[in-house]
C-alpha positions in Angstrom: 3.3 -13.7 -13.3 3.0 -10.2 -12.0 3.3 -9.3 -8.2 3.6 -6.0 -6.3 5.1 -5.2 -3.1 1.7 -5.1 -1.8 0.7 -8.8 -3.3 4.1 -9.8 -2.3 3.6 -8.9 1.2 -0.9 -9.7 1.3 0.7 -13.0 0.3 2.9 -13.7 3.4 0.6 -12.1 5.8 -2.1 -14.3 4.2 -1.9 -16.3 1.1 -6.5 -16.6 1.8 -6.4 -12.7 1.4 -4.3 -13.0 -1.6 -6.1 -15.2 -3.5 -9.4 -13.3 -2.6 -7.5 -10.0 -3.8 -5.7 -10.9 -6.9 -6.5 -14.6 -7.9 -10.0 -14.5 -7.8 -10.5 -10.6 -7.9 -13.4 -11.0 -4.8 -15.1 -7.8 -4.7 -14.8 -7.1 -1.2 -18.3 -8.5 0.3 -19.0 -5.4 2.7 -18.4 -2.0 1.6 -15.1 -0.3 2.7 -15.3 3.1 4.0 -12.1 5.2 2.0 -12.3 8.2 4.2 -8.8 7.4 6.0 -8.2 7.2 2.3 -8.7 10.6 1.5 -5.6 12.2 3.3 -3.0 10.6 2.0 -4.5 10.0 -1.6 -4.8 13.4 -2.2 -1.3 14.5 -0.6 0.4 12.2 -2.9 -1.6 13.6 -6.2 -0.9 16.9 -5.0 2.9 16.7 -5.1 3.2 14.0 -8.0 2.1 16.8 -10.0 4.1 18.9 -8.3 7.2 16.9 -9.5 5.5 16.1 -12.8 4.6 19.1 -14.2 7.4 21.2 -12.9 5.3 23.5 -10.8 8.4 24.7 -8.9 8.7 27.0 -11.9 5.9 28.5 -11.1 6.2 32.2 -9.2 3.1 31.3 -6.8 3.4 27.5 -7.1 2.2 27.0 -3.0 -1.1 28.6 -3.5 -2.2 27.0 -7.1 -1.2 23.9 -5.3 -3.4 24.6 -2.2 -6.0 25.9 -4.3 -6.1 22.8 -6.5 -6.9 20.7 -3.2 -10.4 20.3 -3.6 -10.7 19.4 -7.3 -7.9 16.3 -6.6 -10.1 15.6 -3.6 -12.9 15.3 -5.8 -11.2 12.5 -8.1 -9.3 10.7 -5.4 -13.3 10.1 -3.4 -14.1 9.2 -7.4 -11.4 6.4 -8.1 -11.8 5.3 -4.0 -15.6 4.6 -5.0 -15.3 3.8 -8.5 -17.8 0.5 -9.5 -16.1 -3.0 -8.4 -14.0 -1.6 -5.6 -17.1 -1.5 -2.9 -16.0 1.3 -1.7 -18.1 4.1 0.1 -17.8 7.2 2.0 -19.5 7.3 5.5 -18.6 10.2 8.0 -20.2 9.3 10.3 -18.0 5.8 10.6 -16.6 5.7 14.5 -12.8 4.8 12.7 -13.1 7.9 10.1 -10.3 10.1 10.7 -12.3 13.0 9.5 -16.1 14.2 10.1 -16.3 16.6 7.0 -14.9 16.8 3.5 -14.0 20.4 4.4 -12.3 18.8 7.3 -10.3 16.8 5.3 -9.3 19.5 2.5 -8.5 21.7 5.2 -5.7 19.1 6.6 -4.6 18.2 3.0 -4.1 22.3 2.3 -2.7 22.8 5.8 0.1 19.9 5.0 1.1 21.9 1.3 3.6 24.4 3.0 5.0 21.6 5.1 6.1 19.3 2.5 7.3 21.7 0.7 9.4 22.6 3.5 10.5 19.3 3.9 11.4 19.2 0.2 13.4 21.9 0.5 15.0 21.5 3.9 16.1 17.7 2.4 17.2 19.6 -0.8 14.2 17.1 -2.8 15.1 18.6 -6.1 17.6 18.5 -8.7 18.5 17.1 -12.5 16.2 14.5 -12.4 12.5 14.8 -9.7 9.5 12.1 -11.3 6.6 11.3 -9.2 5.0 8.0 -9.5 7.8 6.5 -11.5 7.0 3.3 -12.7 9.8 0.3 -12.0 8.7 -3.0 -13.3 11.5 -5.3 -14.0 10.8 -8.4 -15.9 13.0 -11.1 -14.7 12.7 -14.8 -15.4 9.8 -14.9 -17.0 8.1 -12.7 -14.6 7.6 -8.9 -13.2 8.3 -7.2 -10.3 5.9 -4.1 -10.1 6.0 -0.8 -8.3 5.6 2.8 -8.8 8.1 4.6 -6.4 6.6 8.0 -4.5 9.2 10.3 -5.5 13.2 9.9 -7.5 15.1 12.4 -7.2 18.4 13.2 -7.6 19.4 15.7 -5.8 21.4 19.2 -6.3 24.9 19.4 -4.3 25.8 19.3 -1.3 24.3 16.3 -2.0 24.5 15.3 -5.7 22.8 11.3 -5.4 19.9 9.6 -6.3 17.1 9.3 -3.6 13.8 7.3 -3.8 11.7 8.4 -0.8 7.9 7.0 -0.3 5.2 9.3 1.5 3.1 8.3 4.4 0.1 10.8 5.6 -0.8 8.3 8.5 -0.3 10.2 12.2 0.9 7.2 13.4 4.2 7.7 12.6 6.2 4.5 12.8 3.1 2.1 13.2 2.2 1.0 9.0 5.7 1.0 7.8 7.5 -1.7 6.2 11.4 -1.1 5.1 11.3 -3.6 3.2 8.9 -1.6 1.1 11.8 1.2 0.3 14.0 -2.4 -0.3 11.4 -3.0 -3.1 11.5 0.0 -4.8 15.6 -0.2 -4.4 15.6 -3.8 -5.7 13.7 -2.3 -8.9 15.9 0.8 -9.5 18.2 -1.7 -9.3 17.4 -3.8 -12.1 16.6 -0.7 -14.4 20.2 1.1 -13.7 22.2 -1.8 -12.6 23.1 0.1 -9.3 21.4 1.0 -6.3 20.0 4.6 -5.2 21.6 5.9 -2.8 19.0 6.6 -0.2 15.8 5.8 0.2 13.5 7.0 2.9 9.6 7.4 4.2 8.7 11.3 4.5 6.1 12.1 6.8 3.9 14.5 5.4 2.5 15.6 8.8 6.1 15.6 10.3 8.1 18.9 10.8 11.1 19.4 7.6 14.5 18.2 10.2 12.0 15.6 11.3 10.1 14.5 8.3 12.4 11.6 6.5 13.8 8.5 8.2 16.7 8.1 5.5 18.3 4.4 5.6 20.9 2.7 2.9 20.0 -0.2 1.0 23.1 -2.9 0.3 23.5 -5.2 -2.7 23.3 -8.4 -0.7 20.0 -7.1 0.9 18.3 -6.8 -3.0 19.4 -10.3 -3.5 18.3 -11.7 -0.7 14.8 -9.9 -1.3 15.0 -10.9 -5.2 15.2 -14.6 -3.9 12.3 -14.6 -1.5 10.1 -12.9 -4.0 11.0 -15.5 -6.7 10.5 -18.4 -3.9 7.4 -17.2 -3.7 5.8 -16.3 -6.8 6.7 -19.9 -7.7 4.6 -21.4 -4.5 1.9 -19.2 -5.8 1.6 -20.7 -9.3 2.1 -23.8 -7.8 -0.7 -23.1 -5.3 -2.8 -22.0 -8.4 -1.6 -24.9 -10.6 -3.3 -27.3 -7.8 -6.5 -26.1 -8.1 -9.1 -27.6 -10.2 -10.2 -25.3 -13.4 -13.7 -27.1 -14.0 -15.5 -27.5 -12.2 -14.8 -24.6 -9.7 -12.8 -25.2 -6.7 -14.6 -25.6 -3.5 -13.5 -23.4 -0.3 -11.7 -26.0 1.6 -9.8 -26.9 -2.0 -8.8 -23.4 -1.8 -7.9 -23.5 1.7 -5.8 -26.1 1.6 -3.5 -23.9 -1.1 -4.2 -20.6 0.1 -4.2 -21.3 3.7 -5.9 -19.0 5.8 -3.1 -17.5 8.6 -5.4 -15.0 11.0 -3.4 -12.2 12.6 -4.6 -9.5 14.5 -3.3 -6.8 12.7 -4.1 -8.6 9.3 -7.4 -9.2 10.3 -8.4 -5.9 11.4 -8.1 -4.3 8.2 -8.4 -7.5 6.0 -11.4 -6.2 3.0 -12.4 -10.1 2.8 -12.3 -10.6 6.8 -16.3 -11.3 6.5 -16.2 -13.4 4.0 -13.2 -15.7 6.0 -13.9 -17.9 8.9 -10.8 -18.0 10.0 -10.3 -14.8 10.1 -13.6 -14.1 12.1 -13.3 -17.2 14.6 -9.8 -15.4 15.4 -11.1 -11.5 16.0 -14.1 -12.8 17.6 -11.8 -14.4 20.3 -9.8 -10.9 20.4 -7.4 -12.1 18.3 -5.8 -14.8 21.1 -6.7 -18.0 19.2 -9.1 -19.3 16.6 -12.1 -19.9 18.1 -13.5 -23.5 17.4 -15.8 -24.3 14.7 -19.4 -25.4 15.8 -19.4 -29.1 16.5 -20.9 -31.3 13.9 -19.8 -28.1 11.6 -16.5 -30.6 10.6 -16.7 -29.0 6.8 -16.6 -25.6 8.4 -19.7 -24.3 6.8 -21.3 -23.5 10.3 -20.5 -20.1 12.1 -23.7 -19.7 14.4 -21.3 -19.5 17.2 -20.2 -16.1 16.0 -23.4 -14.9 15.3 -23.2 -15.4 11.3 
Protein backbone atom coordinates (compact mmCIF):
# COMPACT_ATOMS: atom_id res chain seq x y z
CA UNK A 1 0.00 0.00 0.00
CA UNK A 2 1.00 3.52 -0.71
CA UNK A 3 -0.05 6.56 1.55
CA UNK A 4 1.04 10.24 1.71
CA UNK A 5 1.11 12.59 4.37
CA UNK A 6 -1.83 14.00 2.85
CA UNK A 7 -3.89 10.43 2.69
CA UNK A 8 -2.38 9.73 5.97
CA UNK A 9 -3.89 12.75 7.43
CA UNK A 10 -7.58 12.89 4.82
CA UNK A 11 -7.75 9.55 6.50
CA UNK A 12 -7.96 10.65 10.20
CA UNK A 13 -9.88 13.69 9.55
CA UNK A 14 -12.19 11.38 7.51
CA UNK A 15 -11.67 7.89 6.49
CA UNK A 16 -15.47 8.84 3.89
CA UNK A 17 -13.21 11.54 2.21
CA UNK A 18 -10.48 9.09 1.91
CA UNK A 19 -12.01 6.50 0.30
CA UNK A 20 -13.76 9.00 -2.08
CA UNK A 21 -10.06 10.50 -2.83
CA UNK A 22 -7.91 7.59 -3.20
CA UNK A 23 -9.90 4.26 -2.96
CA UNK A 24 -12.46 4.92 -5.37
CA UNK A 25 -10.70 7.91 -7.21
CA UNK A 26 -14.38 10.01 -7.10
CA UNK A 27 -13.94 12.82 -9.36
CA UNK A 28 -15.03 15.50 -7.26
CA UNK A 29 -18.92 15.90 -8.14
CA UNK A 30 -18.90 19.86 -8.36
CA UNK A 31 -16.09 21.67 -9.89
CA UNK A 32 -13.40 23.13 -7.64
CA UNK A 33 -12.37 26.57 -8.18
CA UNK A 34 -8.01 26.38 -8.11
CA UNK A 35 -7.59 30.11 -8.03
CA UNK A 36 -6.39 30.09 -4.18
CA UNK A 37 -4.28 27.48 -5.98
CA UNK A 38 -2.53 29.66 -8.16
CA UNK A 39 -0.26 31.48 -5.47
CA UNK A 40 1.36 29.12 -3.92
CA UNK A 41 1.59 26.62 -6.94
CA UNK A 42 3.45 28.84 -8.82
CA UNK A 43 5.80 30.16 -5.85
CA UNK A 44 6.81 26.62 -5.30
CA UNK A 45 7.68 25.96 -9.19
CA UNK A 46 9.42 29.11 -9.25
CA UNK A 47 12.07 28.31 -6.65
CA UNK A 48 12.14 24.38 -7.25
CA UNK A 49 13.79 25.40 -10.33
CA UNK A 50 15.56 27.81 -8.64
CA UNK A 51 17.23 25.00 -6.56
CA UNK A 52 17.08 22.58 -9.46
CA UNK A 53 18.66 24.09 -12.05
CA UNK A 54 21.16 26.15 -10.16
CA UNK A 55 19.88 29.51 -11.14
CA UNK A 56 21.90 31.11 -8.35
CA UNK A 57 24.66 30.94 -10.84
CA UNK A 58 23.13 33.01 -12.85
CA UNK A 59 24.47 36.93 -12.80
CA UNK A 60 20.67 38.29 -13.10
CA UNK A 61 19.02 35.13 -11.64
CA UNK A 62 15.98 37.56 -9.71
CA UNK A 63 14.78 38.99 -12.90
CA UNK A 64 14.71 35.70 -15.30
CA UNK A 65 13.00 34.33 -12.32
CA UNK A 66 10.44 37.11 -12.14
CA UNK A 67 10.22 37.20 -15.70
CA UNK A 68 9.48 33.42 -15.96
CA UNK A 69 6.29 34.11 -13.68
CA UNK A 70 3.71 34.03 -16.18
CA UNK A 71 4.76 31.13 -18.29
CA UNK A 72 4.77 28.75 -14.84
CA UNK A 73 1.48 30.46 -14.22
CA UNK A 74 0.31 29.28 -17.29
CA UNK A 75 1.12 25.48 -16.55
CA UNK A 76 0.28 25.45 -12.84
CA UNK A 77 -3.84 26.85 -14.16
CA UNK A 78 -2.98 23.84 -16.83
CA UNK A 79 -2.26 20.81 -14.34
CA UNK A 80 -5.00 22.68 -11.71
CA UNK A 81 -7.61 22.08 -14.59
CA UNK A 82 -6.18 19.23 -16.29
CA UNK A 83 -9.30 16.45 -17.43
CA UNK A 84 -10.43 14.20 -14.24
CA UNK A 85 -9.49 16.72 -11.49
CA UNK A 86 -12.91 19.01 -12.06
CA UNK A 87 -11.19 21.73 -11.63
CA UNK A 88 -12.02 25.30 -12.91
CA UNK A 89 -11.07 28.76 -12.76
CA UNK A 90 -13.79 31.34 -11.74
CA UNK A 91 -12.73 34.99 -10.69
CA UNK A 92 -15.51 36.04 -9.98
CA UNK A 93 -15.88 33.22 -6.95
CA UNK A 94 -16.72 35.36 -3.53
CA UNK A 95 -13.63 33.01 -1.76
CA UNK A 96 -11.04 33.71 -4.68
CA UNK A 97 -8.20 35.33 -3.27
CA UNK A 98 -7.44 37.08 -6.48
CA UNK A 99 -9.85 38.97 -9.22
CA UNK A 100 -7.25 38.83 -12.15
CA UNK A 101 -4.56 36.60 -13.47
CA UNK A 102 -2.45 39.79 -13.68
CA UNK A 103 -3.35 40.13 -10.09
CA UNK A 104 -2.12 37.05 -9.18
CA UNK A 105 1.30 37.12 -11.27
CA UNK A 106 1.83 40.43 -9.87
CA UNK A 107 1.73 38.88 -6.11
CA UNK A 108 3.76 35.74 -7.35
CA UNK A 109 6.55 38.32 -8.94
CA UNK A 110 6.26 40.63 -5.98
CA UNK A 111 7.13 37.56 -3.49
CA UNK A 112 10.50 36.60 -5.86
CA UNK A 113 12.90 39.20 -4.06
CA UNK A 114 11.41 38.16 -0.71
CA UNK A 115 12.18 34.55 -0.75
CA UNK A 116 15.14 35.10 -1.96
CA UNK A 117 15.83 37.21 0.97
CA UNK A 118 14.65 34.78 3.16
CA UNK A 119 17.00 32.24 1.56
CA UNK A 120 19.77 34.17 2.04
CA UNK A 121 19.04 35.70 5.38
CA UNK A 122 18.50 31.77 6.66
CA UNK A 123 21.75 30.95 4.67
CA UNK A 124 19.22 28.27 2.32
CA UNK A 125 22.22 27.25 0.33
CA UNK A 126 25.14 25.12 0.45
CA UNK A 127 26.74 21.51 -0.80
CA UNK A 128 23.66 19.94 -1.28
CA UNK A 129 19.96 22.45 -2.29
CA UNK A 130 17.17 19.86 -4.28
CA UNK A 131 13.65 21.03 -4.63
CA UNK A 132 10.92 18.59 -4.71
CA UNK A 133 13.03 15.73 -3.46
CA UNK A 134 11.33 12.65 -3.54
CA UNK A 135 11.47 10.47 0.00
CA UNK A 136 9.49 7.26 -0.29
CA UNK A 137 10.62 4.63 2.01
CA UNK A 138 9.36 1.19 1.53
CA UNK A 139 8.97 -0.48 4.82
CA UNK A 140 7.12 -3.71 5.56
CA UNK A 141 5.70 -4.34 2.60
CA UNK A 142 4.58 -0.81 2.11
CA UNK A 143 5.56 3.05 1.18
CA UNK A 144 5.61 6.08 2.84
CA UNK A 145 5.42 8.91 0.15
CA UNK A 146 6.40 12.51 0.10
CA UNK A 147 8.33 15.02 -1.87
CA UNK A 148 9.92 17.47 0.66
CA UNK A 149 9.79 21.46 -0.46
CA UNK A 150 13.31 22.23 -0.20
CA UNK A 151 16.83 20.02 1.48
CA UNK A 152 19.43 21.84 2.05
CA UNK A 153 22.36 21.65 3.69
CA UNK A 154 23.53 24.53 4.57
CA UNK A 155 27.10 26.54 4.31
CA UNK A 156 28.82 27.39 7.86
CA UNK A 157 28.05 29.08 10.37
CA UNK A 158 25.66 26.62 10.02
CA UNK A 159 26.93 23.48 8.27
CA UNK A 160 23.47 20.90 8.84
CA UNK A 161 20.92 19.47 6.86
CA UNK A 162 17.55 21.42 6.75
CA UNK A 163 14.24 20.34 5.19
CA UNK A 164 11.90 23.30 5.16
CA UNK A 165 8.32 23.19 3.42
CA UNK A 166 6.76 26.52 1.89
CA UNK A 167 3.39 27.90 2.57
CA UNK A 168 1.99 31.04 0.35
CA UNK A 169 -1.33 31.07 2.49
CA UNK A 170 -1.63 34.80 4.43
CA UNK A 171 -2.92 33.15 7.13
CA UNK A 172 0.08 32.41 8.70
CA UNK A 173 -0.25 29.86 11.40
CA UNK A 174 -3.93 28.78 10.43
CA UNK A 175 -3.22 25.45 7.64
CA UNK A 176 -0.26 24.09 9.28
CA UNK A 177 0.42 20.69 10.53
CA UNK A 178 3.98 19.88 12.27
CA UNK A 179 3.51 16.84 11.94
CA UNK A 180 3.78 17.44 8.25
CA UNK A 181 7.69 18.53 8.69
CA UNK A 182 7.70 15.11 11.14
CA UNK A 183 6.70 13.27 7.89
CA UNK A 184 9.21 14.45 5.75
CA UNK A 185 11.87 13.92 8.89
CA UNK A 186 10.57 10.42 9.43
CA UNK A 187 11.42 9.74 5.54
CA UNK A 188 14.90 11.45 5.48
CA UNK A 189 15.13 9.35 8.15
CA UNK A 190 14.77 6.07 6.64
CA UNK A 191 16.91 7.09 3.49
CA UNK A 192 20.02 8.31 5.70
CA UNK A 193 19.43 6.49 8.86
CA UNK A 194 19.59 9.87 10.78
CA UNK A 195 17.50 12.75 11.22
CA UNK A 196 17.86 16.37 9.51
CA UNK A 197 18.63 18.60 11.66
CA UNK A 198 15.94 21.17 11.27
CA UNK A 199 12.99 21.33 9.59
CA UNK A 200 10.83 24.32 9.24
CA UNK A 201 7.62 26.14 7.26
CA UNK A 202 8.91 29.34 5.39
CA UNK A 203 6.43 31.79 4.74
CA UNK A 204 6.76 33.07 1.47
CA UNK A 205 4.78 36.35 2.21
CA UNK A 206 6.60 36.72 5.58
CA UNK A 207 9.60 39.23 6.00
CA UNK A 208 13.52 37.16 5.90
CA UNK A 209 14.06 37.28 10.31
CA UNK A 210 10.41 36.39 10.29
CA UNK A 211 9.87 33.96 7.42
CA UNK A 212 10.77 30.27 9.03
CA UNK A 213 9.39 28.76 12.24
CA UNK A 214 12.44 26.31 12.70
CA UNK A 215 11.62 23.33 15.17
CA UNK A 216 13.78 19.88 15.95
CA UNK A 217 12.54 16.68 15.27
CA UNK A 218 13.65 13.70 17.96
CA UNK A 219 14.04 9.97 17.23
CA UNK A 220 11.24 8.83 19.56
CA UNK A 221 8.87 11.36 17.79
CA UNK A 222 9.63 9.40 14.02
CA UNK A 223 8.81 6.24 15.90
CA UNK A 224 5.98 7.11 17.46
CA UNK A 225 4.77 8.66 13.92
CA UNK A 226 6.06 5.40 12.01
CA UNK A 227 3.71 3.35 14.34
CA UNK A 228 0.52 5.36 13.93
CA UNK A 229 1.00 5.40 10.19
CA UNK A 230 1.57 1.58 10.10
CA UNK A 231 -1.64 1.22 12.58
CA UNK A 232 -3.34 2.79 10.15
CA UNK A 233 -2.62 1.77 6.77
CA UNK A 234 -3.48 -1.73 8.22
CA UNK A 235 -7.15 -0.53 9.35
CA UNK A 236 -7.34 0.78 5.80
CA UNK A 237 -6.77 -2.48 4.01
CA UNK A 238 -8.78 -4.01 6.48
CA UNK A 239 -11.50 -1.43 5.89
CA UNK A 240 -11.02 -2.32 2.05
CA UNK A 241 -10.69 -6.05 2.63
CA UNK A 242 -14.45 -5.83 4.08
CA UNK A 243 -15.92 -4.62 1.28
CA UNK A 244 -17.58 -6.68 -1.25
CA UNK A 245 -15.77 -6.75 -4.85
CA UNK A 246 -18.88 -7.97 -6.92
CA UNK A 247 -21.25 -6.86 -6.89
CA UNK A 248 -20.35 -3.25 -5.96
CA UNK A 249 -20.61 -2.07 -2.49
CA UNK A 250 -23.56 -0.06 -1.55
CA UNK A 251 -23.05 3.44 0.36
CA UNK A 252 -24.02 2.42 3.72
CA UNK A 253 -21.48 -0.81 3.20
CA UNK A 254 -19.05 1.73 2.62
CA UNK A 255 -20.01 3.77 5.44
CA UNK A 256 -19.88 1.39 7.79
CA UNK A 257 -15.80 1.00 6.89
CA UNK A 258 -15.18 4.38 5.96
CA UNK A 259 -17.16 6.08 8.43
CA UNK A 260 -18.19 9.49 7.71
CA UNK A 261 -16.61 11.96 10.74
CA UNK A 262 -18.05 15.69 9.76
CA UNK A 263 -15.81 18.53 11.06
CA UNK A 264 -16.20 21.97 10.42
CA UNK A 265 -12.95 22.66 9.14
CA UNK A 266 -12.90 19.31 7.14
CA UNK A 267 -16.07 19.94 5.75
CA UNK A 268 -15.54 23.37 4.50
CA UNK A 269 -13.06 22.48 2.14
CA UNK A 270 -13.87 18.72 1.73
CA UNK A 271 -14.04 18.30 -2.64
CA UNK A 272 -16.74 15.32 -1.98
CA UNK A 273 -18.73 17.50 0.79
CA UNK A 274 -21.80 17.43 -1.87
CA UNK A 275 -21.70 14.16 -2.54
CA UNK A 276 -21.70 13.22 1.60
CA UNK A 277 -24.73 13.50 3.74
CA UNK A 278 -23.07 13.69 6.58
CA UNK A 279 -21.07 16.06 5.78
CA UNK A 280 -23.93 18.41 4.52
CA UNK A 281 -26.54 17.56 7.45
CA UNK A 282 -23.39 18.89 9.61
CA UNK A 283 -22.55 22.37 7.68
CA UNK A 284 -26.10 22.90 7.08
CA UNK A 285 -26.54 23.02 10.96
CA UNK A 286 -23.38 25.44 11.07
CA UNK A 287 -21.27 22.78 11.88
CA UNK A 288 -22.87 22.30 15.71
CA UNK A 289 -24.35 18.87 15.14
CA UNK A 290 -25.53 16.57 12.32
CA UNK A 291 -28.65 17.53 11.45
CA UNK A 292 -31.22 14.56 11.49
CA UNK A 293 -32.09 12.63 8.53
CA UNK A 294 -35.76 13.07 7.11
CA UNK A 295 -38.06 10.65 9.00
CA UNK A 296 -39.09 7.57 7.18
CA UNK A 297 -35.56 8.42 5.31
CA UNK A 298 -34.02 5.30 7.85
CA UNK A 299 -31.58 4.23 4.78
CA UNK A 300 -30.44 7.71 4.54
CA UNK A 301 -31.28 8.19 0.87
CA UNK A 302 -33.56 11.33 1.69
CA UNK A 303 -32.09 14.91 2.08
CA UNK A 304 -35.20 17.12 1.17
CA UNK A 305 -34.65 18.69 4.52
CA UNK A 306 -31.50 20.39 3.20
CA UNK A 307 -32.83 21.31 0.12
CA UNK A 308 -31.07 18.37 -2.02
Amino acid sequence: MYISYSGFSSNEKCPYSYWHRYVAKTVPPVPDNRINMLYGGTIGISFEHFYNQKMWRLPNFQEVMVAKVPELMAKVMSDETAPGKNGIINWSDEKANFRSLNAVVEAVQEAIPRGLKIIRHHRLVGPEATAEMKLDSKTNGHILGGRCDILVQRVPPHNDTVIVDGKGSKFRDQYVDKRQLRWYAMLFEDHRKRLPDKVGFLYWRSDPETGIDWYEVKPDETAELRQVVFEAMEKIEERKRSLPVAPEPTREQILTAFPAQPSFDHCKWCNYLSACEEGTRFMANRGKAPLPISEGDSDGSGVDDVGL
